[in-house]
mmCIF file of the C-alpha atoms, coordinates in Angstrom:
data_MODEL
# 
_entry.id   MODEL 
# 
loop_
_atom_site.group_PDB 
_atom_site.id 
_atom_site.type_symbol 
_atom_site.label_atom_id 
_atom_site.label_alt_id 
_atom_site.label_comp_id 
_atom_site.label_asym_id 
_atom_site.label_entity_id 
_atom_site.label_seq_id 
_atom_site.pdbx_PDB_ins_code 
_atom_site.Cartn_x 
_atom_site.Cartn_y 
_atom_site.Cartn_z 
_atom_site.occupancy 
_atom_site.B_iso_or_equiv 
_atom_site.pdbx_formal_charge 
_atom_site.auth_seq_id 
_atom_site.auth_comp_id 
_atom_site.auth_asym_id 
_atom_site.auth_atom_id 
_atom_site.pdbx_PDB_model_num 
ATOM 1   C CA . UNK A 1 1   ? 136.255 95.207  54.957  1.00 0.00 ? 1   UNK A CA 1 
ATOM 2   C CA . UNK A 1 2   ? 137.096 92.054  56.233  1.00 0.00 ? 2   UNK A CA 1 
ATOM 3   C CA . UNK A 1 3   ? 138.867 90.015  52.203  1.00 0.00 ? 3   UNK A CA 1 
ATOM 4   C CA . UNK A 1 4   ? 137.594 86.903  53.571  1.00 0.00 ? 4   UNK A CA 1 
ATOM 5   C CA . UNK A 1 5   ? 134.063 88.791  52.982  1.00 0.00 ? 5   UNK A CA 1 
ATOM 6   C CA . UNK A 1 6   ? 134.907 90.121  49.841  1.00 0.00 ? 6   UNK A CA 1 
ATOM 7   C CA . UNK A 1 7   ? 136.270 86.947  47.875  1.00 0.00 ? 7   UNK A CA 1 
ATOM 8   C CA . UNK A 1 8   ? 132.807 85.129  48.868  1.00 0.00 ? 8   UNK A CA 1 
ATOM 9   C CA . UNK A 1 9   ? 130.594 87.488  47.700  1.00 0.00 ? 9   UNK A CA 1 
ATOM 10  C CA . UNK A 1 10  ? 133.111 89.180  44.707  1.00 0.00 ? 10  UNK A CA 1 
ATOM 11  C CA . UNK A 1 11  ? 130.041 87.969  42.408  1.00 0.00 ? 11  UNK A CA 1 
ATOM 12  C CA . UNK A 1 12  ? 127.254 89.711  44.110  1.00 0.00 ? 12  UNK A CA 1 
ATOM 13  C CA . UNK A 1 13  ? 126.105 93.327  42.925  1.00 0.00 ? 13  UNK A CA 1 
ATOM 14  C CA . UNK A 1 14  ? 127.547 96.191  44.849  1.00 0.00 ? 14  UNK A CA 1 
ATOM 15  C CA . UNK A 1 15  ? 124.393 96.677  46.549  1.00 0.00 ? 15  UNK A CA 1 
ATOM 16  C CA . UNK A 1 16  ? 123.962 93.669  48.056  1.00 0.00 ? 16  UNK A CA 1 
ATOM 17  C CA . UNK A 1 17  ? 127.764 93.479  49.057  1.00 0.00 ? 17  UNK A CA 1 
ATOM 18  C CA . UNK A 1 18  ? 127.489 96.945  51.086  1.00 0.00 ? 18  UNK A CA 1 
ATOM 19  C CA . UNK A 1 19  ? 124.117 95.687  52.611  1.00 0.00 ? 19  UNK A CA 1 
ATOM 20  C CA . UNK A 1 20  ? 125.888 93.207  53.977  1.00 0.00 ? 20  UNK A CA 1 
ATOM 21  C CA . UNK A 1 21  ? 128.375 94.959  55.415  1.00 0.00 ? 21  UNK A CA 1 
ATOM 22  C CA . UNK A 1 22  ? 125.910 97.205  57.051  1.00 0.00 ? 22  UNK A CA 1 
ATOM 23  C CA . UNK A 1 23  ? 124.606 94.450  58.720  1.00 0.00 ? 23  UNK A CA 1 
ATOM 24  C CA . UNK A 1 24  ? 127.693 93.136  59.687  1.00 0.00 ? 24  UNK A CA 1 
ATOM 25  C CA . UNK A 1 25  ? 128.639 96.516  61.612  1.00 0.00 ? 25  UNK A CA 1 
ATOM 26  C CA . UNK A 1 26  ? 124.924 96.670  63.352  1.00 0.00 ? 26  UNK A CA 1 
ATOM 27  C CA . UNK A 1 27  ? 125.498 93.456  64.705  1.00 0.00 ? 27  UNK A CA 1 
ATOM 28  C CA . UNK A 1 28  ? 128.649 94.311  65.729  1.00 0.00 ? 28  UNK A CA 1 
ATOM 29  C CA . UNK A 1 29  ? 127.610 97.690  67.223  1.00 0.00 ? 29  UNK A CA 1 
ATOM 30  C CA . UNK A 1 30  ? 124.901 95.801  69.074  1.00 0.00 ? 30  UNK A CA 1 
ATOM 31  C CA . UNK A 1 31  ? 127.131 93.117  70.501  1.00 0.00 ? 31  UNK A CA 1 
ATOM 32  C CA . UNK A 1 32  ? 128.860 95.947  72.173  1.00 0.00 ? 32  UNK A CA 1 
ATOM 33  C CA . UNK A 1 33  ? 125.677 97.228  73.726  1.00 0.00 ? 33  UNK A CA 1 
ATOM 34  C CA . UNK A 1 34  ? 125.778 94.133  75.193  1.00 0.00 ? 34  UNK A CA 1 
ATOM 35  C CA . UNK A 1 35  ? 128.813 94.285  76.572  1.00 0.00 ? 35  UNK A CA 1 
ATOM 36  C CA . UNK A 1 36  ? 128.313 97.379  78.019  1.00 0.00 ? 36  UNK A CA 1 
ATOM 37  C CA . UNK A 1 37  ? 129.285 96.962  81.810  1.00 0.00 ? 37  UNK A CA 1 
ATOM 38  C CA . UNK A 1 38  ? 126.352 97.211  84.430  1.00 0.00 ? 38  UNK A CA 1 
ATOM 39  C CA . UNK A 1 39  ? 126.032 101.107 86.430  1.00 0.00 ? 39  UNK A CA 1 
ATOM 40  C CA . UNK A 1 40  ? 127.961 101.226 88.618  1.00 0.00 ? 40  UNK A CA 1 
ATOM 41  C CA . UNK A 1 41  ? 125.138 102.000 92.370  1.00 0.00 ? 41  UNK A CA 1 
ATOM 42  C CA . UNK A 1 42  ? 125.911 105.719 93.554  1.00 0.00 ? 42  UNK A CA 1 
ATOM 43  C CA . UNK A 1 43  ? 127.421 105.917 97.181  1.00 0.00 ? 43  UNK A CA 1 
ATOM 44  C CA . UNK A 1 44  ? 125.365 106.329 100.352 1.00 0.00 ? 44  UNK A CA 1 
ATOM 45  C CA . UNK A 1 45  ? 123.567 109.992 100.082 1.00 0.00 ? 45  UNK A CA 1 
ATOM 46  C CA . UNK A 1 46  ? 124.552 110.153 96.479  1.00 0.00 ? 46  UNK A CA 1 
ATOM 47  C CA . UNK A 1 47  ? 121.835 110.852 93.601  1.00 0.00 ? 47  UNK A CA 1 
ATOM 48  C CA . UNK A 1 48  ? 122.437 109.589 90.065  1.00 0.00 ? 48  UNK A CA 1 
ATOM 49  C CA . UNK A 1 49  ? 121.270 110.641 86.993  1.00 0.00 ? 49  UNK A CA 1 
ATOM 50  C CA . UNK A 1 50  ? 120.868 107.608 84.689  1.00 0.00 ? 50  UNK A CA 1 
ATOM 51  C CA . UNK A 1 51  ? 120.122 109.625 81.199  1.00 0.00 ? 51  UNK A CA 1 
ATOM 52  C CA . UNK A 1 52  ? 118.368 107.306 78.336  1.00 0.00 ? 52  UNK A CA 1 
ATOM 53  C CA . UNK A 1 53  ? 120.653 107.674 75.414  1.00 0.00 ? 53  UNK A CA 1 
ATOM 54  C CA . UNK A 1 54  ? 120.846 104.172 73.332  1.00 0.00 ? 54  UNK A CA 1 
ATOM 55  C CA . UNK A 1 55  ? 122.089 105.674 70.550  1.00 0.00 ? 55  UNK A CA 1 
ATOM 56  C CA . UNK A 1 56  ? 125.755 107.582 69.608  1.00 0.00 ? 56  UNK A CA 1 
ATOM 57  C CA . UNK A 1 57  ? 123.460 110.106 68.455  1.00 0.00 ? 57  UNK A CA 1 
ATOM 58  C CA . UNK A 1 58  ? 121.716 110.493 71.317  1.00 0.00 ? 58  UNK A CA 1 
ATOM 59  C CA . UNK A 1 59  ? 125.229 110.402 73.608  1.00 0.00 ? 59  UNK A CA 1 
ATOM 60  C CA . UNK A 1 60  ? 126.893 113.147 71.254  1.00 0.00 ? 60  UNK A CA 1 
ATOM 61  C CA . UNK A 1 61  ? 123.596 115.320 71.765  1.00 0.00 ? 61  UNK A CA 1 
ATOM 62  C CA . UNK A 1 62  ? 123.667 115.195 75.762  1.00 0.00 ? 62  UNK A CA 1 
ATOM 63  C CA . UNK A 1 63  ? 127.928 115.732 75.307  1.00 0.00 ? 63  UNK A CA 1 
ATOM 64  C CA . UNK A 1 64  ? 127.178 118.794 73.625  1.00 0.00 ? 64  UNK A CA 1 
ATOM 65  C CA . UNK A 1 65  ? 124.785 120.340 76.132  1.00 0.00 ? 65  UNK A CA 1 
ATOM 66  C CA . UNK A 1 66  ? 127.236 119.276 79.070  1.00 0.00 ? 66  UNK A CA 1 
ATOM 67  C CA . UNK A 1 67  ? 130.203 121.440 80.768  1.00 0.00 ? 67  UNK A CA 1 
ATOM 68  C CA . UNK A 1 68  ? 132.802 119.464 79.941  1.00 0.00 ? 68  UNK A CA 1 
ATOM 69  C CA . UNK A 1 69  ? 133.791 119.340 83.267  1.00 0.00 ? 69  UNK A CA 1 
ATOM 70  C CA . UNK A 1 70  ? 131.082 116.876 83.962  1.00 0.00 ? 70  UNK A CA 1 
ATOM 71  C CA . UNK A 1 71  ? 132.308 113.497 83.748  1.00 0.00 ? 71  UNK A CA 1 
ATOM 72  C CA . UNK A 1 72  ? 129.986 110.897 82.069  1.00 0.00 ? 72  UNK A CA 1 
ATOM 73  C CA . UNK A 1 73  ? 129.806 107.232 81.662  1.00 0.00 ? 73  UNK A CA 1 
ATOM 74  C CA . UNK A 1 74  ? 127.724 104.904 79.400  1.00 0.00 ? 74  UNK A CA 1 
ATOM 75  C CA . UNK A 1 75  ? 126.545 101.902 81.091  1.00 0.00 ? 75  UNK A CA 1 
ATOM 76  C CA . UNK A 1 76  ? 123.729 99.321  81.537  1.00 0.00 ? 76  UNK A CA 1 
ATOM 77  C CA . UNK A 1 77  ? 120.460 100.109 83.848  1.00 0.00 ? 77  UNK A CA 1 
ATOM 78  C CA . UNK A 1 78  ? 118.267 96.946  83.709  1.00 0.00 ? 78  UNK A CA 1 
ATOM 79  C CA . UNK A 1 79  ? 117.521 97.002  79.998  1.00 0.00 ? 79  UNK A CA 1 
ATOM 80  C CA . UNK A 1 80  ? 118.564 100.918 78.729  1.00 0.00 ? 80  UNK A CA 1 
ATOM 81  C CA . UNK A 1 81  ? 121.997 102.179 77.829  1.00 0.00 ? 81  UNK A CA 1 
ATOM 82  C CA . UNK A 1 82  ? 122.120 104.905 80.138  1.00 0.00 ? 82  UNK A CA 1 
ATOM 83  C CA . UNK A 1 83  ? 124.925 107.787 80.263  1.00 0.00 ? 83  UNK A CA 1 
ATOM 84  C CA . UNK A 1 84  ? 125.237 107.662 83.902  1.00 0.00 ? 84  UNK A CA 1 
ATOM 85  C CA . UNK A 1 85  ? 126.215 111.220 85.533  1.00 0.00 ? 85  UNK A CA 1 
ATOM 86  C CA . UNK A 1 86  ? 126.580 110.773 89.655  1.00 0.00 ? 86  UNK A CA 1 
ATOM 87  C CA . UNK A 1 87  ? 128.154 113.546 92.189  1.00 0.00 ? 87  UNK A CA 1 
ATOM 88  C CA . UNK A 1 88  ? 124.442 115.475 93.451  1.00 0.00 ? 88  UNK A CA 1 
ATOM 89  C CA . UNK A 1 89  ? 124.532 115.864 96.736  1.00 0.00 ? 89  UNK A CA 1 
ATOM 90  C CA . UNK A 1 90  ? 120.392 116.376 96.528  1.00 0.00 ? 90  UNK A CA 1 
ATOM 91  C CA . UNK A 1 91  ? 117.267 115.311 95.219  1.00 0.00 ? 91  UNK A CA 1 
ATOM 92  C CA . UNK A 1 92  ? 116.622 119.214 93.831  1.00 0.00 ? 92  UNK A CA 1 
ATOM 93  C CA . UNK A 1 93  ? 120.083 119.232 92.068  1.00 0.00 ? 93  UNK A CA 1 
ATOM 94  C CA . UNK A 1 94  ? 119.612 115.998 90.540  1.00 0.00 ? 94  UNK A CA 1 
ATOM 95  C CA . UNK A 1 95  ? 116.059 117.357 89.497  1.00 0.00 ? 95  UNK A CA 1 
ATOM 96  C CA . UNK A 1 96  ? 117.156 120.284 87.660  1.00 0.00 ? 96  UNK A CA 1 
ATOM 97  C CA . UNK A 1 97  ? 119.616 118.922 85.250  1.00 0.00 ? 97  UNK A CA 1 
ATOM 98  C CA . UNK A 1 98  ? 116.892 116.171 84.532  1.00 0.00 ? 98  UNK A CA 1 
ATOM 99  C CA . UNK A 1 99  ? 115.044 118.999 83.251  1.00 0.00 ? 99  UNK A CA 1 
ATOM 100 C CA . UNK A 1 100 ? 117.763 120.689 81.513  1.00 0.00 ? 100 UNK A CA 1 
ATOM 101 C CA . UNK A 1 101 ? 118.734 117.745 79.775  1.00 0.00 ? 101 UNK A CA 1 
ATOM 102 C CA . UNK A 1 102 ? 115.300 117.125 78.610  1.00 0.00 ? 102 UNK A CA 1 
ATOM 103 C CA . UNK A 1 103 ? 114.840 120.523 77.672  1.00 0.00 ? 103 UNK A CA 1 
ATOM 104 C CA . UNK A 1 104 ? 118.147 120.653 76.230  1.00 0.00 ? 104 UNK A CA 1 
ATOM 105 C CA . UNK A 1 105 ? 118.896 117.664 74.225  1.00 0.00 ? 105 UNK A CA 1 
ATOM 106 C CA . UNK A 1 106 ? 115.234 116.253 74.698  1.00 0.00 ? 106 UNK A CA 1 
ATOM 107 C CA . UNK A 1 107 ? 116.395 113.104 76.724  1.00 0.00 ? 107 UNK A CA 1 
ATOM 108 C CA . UNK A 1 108 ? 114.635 111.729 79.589  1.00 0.00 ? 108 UNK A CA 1 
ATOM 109 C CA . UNK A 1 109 ? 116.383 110.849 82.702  1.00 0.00 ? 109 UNK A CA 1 
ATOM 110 C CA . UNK A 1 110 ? 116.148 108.771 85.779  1.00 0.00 ? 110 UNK A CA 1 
ATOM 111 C CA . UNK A 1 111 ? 117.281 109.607 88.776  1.00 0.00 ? 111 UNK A CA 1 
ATOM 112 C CA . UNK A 1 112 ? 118.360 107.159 91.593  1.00 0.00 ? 112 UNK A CA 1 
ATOM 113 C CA . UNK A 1 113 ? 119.767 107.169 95.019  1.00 0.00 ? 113 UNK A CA 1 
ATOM 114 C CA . UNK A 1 114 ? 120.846 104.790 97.926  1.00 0.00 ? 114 UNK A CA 1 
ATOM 115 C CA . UNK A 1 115 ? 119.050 105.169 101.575 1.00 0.00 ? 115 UNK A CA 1 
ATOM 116 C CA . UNK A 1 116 ? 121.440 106.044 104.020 1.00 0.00 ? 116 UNK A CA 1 
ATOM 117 C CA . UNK A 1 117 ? 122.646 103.460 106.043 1.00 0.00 ? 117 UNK A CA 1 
ATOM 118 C CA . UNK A 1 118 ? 120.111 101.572 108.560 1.00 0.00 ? 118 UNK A CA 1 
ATOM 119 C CA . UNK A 1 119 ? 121.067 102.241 111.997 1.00 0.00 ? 119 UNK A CA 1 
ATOM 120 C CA . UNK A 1 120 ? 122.500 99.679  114.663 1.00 0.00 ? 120 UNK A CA 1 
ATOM 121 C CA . UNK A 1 121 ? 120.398 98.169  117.142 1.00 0.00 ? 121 UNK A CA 1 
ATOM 122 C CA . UNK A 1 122 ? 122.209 100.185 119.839 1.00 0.00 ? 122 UNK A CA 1 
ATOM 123 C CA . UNK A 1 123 ? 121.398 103.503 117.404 1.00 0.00 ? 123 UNK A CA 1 
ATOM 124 C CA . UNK A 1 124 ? 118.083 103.117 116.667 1.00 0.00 ? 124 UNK A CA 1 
ATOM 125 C CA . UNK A 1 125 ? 117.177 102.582 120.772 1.00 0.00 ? 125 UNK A CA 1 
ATOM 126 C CA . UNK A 1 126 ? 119.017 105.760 121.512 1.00 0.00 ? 126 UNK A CA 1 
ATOM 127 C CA . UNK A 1 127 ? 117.124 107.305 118.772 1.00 0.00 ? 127 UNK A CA 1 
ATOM 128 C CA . UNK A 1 128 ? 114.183 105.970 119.570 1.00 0.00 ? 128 UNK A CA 1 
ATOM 129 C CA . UNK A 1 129 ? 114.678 107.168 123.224 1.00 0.00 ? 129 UNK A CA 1 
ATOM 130 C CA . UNK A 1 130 ? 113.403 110.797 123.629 1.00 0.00 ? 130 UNK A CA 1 
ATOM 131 C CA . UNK A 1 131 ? 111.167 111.237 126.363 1.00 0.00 ? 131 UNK A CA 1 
ATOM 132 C CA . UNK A 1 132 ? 108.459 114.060 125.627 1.00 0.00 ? 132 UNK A CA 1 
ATOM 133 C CA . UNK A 1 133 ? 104.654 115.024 127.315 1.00 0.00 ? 133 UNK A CA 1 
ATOM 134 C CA . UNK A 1 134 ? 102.111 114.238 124.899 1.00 0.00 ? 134 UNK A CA 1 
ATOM 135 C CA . UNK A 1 135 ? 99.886  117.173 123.691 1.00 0.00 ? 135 UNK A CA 1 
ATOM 136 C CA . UNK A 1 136 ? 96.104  117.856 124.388 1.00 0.00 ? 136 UNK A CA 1 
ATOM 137 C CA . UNK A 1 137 ? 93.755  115.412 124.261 1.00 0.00 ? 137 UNK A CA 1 
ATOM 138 C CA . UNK A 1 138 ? 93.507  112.216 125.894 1.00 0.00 ? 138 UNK A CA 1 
ATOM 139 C CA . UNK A 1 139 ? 95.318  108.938 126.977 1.00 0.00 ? 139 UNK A CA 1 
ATOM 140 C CA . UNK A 1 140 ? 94.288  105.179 127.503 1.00 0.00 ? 140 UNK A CA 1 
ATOM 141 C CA . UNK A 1 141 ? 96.622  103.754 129.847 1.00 0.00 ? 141 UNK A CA 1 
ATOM 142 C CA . UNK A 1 142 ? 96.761  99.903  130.749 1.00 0.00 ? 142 UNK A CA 1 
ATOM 143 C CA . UNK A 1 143 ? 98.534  99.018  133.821 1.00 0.00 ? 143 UNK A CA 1 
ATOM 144 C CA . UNK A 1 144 ? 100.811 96.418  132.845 1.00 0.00 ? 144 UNK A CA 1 
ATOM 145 C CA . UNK A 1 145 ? 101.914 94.949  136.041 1.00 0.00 ? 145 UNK A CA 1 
ATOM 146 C CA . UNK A 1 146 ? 105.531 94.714  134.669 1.00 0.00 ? 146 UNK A CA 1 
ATOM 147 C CA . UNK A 1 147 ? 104.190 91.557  132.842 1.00 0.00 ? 147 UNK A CA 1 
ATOM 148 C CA . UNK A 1 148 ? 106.118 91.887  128.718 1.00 0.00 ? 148 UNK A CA 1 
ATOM 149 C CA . UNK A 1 149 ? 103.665 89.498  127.608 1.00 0.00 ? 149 UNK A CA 1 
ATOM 150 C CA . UNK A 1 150 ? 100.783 91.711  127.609 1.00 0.00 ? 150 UNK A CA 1 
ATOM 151 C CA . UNK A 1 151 ? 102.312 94.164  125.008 1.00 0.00 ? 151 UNK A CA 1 
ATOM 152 C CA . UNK A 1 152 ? 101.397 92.586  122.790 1.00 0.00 ? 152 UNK A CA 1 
ATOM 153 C CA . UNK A 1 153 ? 97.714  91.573  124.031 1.00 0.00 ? 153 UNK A CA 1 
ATOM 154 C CA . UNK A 1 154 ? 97.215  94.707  124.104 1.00 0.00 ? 154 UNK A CA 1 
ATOM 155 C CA . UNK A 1 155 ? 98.176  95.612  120.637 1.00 0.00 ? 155 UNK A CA 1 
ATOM 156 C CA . UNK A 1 156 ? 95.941  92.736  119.129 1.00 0.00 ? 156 UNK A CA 1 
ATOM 157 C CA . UNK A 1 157 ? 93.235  94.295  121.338 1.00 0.00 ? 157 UNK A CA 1 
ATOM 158 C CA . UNK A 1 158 ? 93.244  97.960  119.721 1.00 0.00 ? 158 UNK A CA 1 
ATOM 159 C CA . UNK A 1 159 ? 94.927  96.621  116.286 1.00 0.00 ? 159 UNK A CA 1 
ATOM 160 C CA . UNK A 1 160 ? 97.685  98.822  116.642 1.00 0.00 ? 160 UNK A CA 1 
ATOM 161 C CA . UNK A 1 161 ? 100.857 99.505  117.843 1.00 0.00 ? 161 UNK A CA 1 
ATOM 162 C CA . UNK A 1 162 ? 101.439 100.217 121.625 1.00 0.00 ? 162 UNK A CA 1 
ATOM 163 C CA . UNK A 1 163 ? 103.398 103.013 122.988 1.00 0.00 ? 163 UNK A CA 1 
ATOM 164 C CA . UNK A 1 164 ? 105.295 103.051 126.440 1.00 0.00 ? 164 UNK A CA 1 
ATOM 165 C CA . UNK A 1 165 ? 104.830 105.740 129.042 1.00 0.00 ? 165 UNK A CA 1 
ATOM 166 C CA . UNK A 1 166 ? 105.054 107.389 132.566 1.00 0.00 ? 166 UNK A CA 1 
ATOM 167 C CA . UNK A 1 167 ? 102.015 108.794 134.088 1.00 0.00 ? 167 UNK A CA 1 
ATOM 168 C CA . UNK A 1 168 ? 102.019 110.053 138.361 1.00 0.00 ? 168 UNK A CA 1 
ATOM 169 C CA . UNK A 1 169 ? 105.642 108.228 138.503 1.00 0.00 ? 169 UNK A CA 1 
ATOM 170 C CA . UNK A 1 170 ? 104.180 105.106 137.280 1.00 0.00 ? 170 UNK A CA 1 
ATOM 171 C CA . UNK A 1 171 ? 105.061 103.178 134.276 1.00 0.00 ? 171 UNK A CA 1 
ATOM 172 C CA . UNK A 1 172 ? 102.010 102.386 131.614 1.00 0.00 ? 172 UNK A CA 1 
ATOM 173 C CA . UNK A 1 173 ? 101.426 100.951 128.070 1.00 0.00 ? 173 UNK A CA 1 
ATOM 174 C CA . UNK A 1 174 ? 99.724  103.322 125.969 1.00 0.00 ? 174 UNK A CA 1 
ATOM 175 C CA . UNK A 1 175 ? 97.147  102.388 123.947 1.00 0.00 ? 175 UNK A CA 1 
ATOM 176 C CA . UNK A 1 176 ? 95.481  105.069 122.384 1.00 0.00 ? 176 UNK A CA 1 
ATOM 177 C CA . UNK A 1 177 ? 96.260  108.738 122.068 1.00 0.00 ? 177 UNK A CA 1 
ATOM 178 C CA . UNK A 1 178 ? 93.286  110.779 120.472 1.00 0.00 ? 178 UNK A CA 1 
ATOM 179 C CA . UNK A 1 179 ? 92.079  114.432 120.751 1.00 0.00 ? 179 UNK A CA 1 
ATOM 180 C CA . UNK A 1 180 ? 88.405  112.263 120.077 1.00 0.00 ? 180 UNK A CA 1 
ATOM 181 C CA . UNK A 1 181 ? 86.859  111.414 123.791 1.00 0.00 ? 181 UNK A CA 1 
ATOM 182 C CA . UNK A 1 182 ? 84.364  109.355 122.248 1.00 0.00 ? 182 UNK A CA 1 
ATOM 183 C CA . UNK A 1 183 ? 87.041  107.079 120.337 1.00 0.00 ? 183 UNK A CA 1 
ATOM 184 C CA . UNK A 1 184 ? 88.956  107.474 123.650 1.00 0.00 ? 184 UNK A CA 1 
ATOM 185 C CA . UNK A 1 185 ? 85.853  105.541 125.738 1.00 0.00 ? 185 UNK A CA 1 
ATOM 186 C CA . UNK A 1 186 ? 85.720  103.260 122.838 1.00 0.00 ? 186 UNK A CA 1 
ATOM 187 C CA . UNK A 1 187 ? 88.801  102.291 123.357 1.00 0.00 ? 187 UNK A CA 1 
ATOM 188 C CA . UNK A 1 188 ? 88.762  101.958 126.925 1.00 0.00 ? 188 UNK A CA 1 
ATOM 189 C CA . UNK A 1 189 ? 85.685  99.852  126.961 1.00 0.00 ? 189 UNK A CA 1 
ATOM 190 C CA . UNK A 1 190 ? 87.250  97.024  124.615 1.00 0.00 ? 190 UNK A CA 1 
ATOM 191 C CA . UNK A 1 191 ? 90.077  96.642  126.588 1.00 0.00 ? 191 UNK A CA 1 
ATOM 192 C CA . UNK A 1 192 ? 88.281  96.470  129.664 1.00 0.00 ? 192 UNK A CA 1 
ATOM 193 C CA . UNK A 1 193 ? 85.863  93.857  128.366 1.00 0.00 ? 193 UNK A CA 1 
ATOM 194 C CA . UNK A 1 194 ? 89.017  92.094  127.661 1.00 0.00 ? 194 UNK A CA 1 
ATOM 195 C CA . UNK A 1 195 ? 89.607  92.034  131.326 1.00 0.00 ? 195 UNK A CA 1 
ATOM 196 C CA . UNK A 1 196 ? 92.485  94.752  130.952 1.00 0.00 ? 196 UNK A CA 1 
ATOM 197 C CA . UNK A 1 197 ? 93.059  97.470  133.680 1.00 0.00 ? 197 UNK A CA 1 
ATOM 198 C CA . UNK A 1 198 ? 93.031  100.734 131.541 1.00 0.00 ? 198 UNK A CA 1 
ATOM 199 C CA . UNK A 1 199 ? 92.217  104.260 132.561 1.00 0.00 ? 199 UNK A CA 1 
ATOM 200 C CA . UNK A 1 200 ? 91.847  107.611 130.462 1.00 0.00 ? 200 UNK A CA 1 
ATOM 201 C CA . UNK A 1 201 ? 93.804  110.901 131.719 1.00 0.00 ? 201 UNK A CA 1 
ATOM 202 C CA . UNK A 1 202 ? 94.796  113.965 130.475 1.00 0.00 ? 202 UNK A CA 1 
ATOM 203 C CA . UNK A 1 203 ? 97.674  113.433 127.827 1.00 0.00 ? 203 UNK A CA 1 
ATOM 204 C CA . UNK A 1 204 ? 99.132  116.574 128.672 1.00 0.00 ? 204 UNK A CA 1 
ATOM 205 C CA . UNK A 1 205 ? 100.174 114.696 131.950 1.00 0.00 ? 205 UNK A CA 1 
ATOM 206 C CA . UNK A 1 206 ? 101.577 111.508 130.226 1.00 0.00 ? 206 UNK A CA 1 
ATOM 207 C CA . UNK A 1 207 ? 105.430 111.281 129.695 1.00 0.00 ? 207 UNK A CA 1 
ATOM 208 C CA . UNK A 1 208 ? 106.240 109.347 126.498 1.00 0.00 ? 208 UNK A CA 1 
ATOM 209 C CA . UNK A 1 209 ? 108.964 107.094 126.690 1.00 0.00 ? 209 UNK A CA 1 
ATOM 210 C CA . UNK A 1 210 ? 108.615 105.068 123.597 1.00 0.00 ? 210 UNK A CA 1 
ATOM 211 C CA . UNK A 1 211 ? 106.031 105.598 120.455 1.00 0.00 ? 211 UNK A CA 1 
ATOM 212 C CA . UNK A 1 212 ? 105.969 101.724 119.803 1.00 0.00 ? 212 UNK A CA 1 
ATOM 213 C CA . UNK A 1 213 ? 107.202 98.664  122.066 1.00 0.00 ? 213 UNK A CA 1 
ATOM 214 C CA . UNK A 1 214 ? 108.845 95.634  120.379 1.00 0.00 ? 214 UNK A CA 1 
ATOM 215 C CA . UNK A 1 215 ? 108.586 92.754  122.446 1.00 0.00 ? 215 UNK A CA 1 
ATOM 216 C CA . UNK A 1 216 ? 110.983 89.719  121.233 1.00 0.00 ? 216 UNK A CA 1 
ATOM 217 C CA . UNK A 1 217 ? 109.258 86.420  122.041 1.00 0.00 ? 217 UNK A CA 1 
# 
């Protein structure tokens, strides 16, 4: 104990001079906490488990139900001191040591990931590109006289997206795609009140080229 301490308070009771000195290592074992450095994020395709354990207490008990070939780290998640375990490859793996954990050494855990990379511009049009016939049912087509603007006329008209597709070697915007004929007229009436050219075939002749056309004004 710190003498400095203990010539102040050499007239004080025992008691009171170990009460203090309790205090004085909780506020020091709190001002650690704090110091604690933020989690480190897990790596793209990576799930973490982020076990609760704000306590040494709690930390020995999950250290005691781990292979010790698991390596651990205690670290900050928003508000919680976390023991933060990383290296599952899937959301099933990362599941079942939650529950062993919990059912082990009766912590809860959280488990967190990072989405896979969004795809470039140039990626996500070649992955968006796979031609494919529709199924049964039926198609409203709008002949869109090569004109970009009316994408998205149309789409304001059925309050939807608009799909892009090929039907007798001719290019069309789709509009609707139902197995429901009635919704299928219903459909073709409002755009044709809206002074739209639109037909209804067979889907299972229709070619689709796109599910949904972006148009960049």
């Amino acid at each position: 104990m710190n003498q400095t301490i203990l010539r102040k308070f050499k007239n004080l009771p025992t008691a009171i001079i170990l009460s203090t000195a309790g205090l004085l290592c909780s506020i020091n074992s709190v001002t650690a906490q704090q110091k604690l450095p933020t989690c480190q994020a897990p790596r793209t395709g990576e799930y973490l488990l982020l076990v609760v354990s704000p306590t040494t207490d709690n930390r020995g008990q999950l250290k005691r139900v781990l292979p010790t070939k698991i390596k651990t780290s205690t670290c900050k998640y928003l508000k919680d001191t976390v023991t933060r375990i990383g290296g599952f490859k899937n959301i099933d793996d990362a599941n079942r040591w939650a529950r062993y954990i919990r059912d082990s050494a009766g912590l809860s855990a959280i488990i967190t990931t990072r989405p896979t990379a969004k795809p470039t511009p140039s990626e996500a049009t070649r992955r968006a590109y796979k031609p494919r016939r529709l199924g049964t049912g039926y198609a409203v087509l709008v002949d869109y006289y090569n004109r970009p603007k009316l994408v998205s006329d149309v789409r304001k008209a059925v309050k939807g997206d608009v799909g892009f597709v090929a039907y007798g070697r001719r290019p069309y915007l789709l509009a609707n795609y139902t197995s429901n004929q009635k919704e299928a007229y219903k459909t073709l009436q409002e755009l044709s009140k809206r002074g739209f050219f639109a037909i209804i075939v067979d889907s299972q002749k229709v070619m689709l080229l796109r599910s949904v056309v972006n148009v960049t004004n």
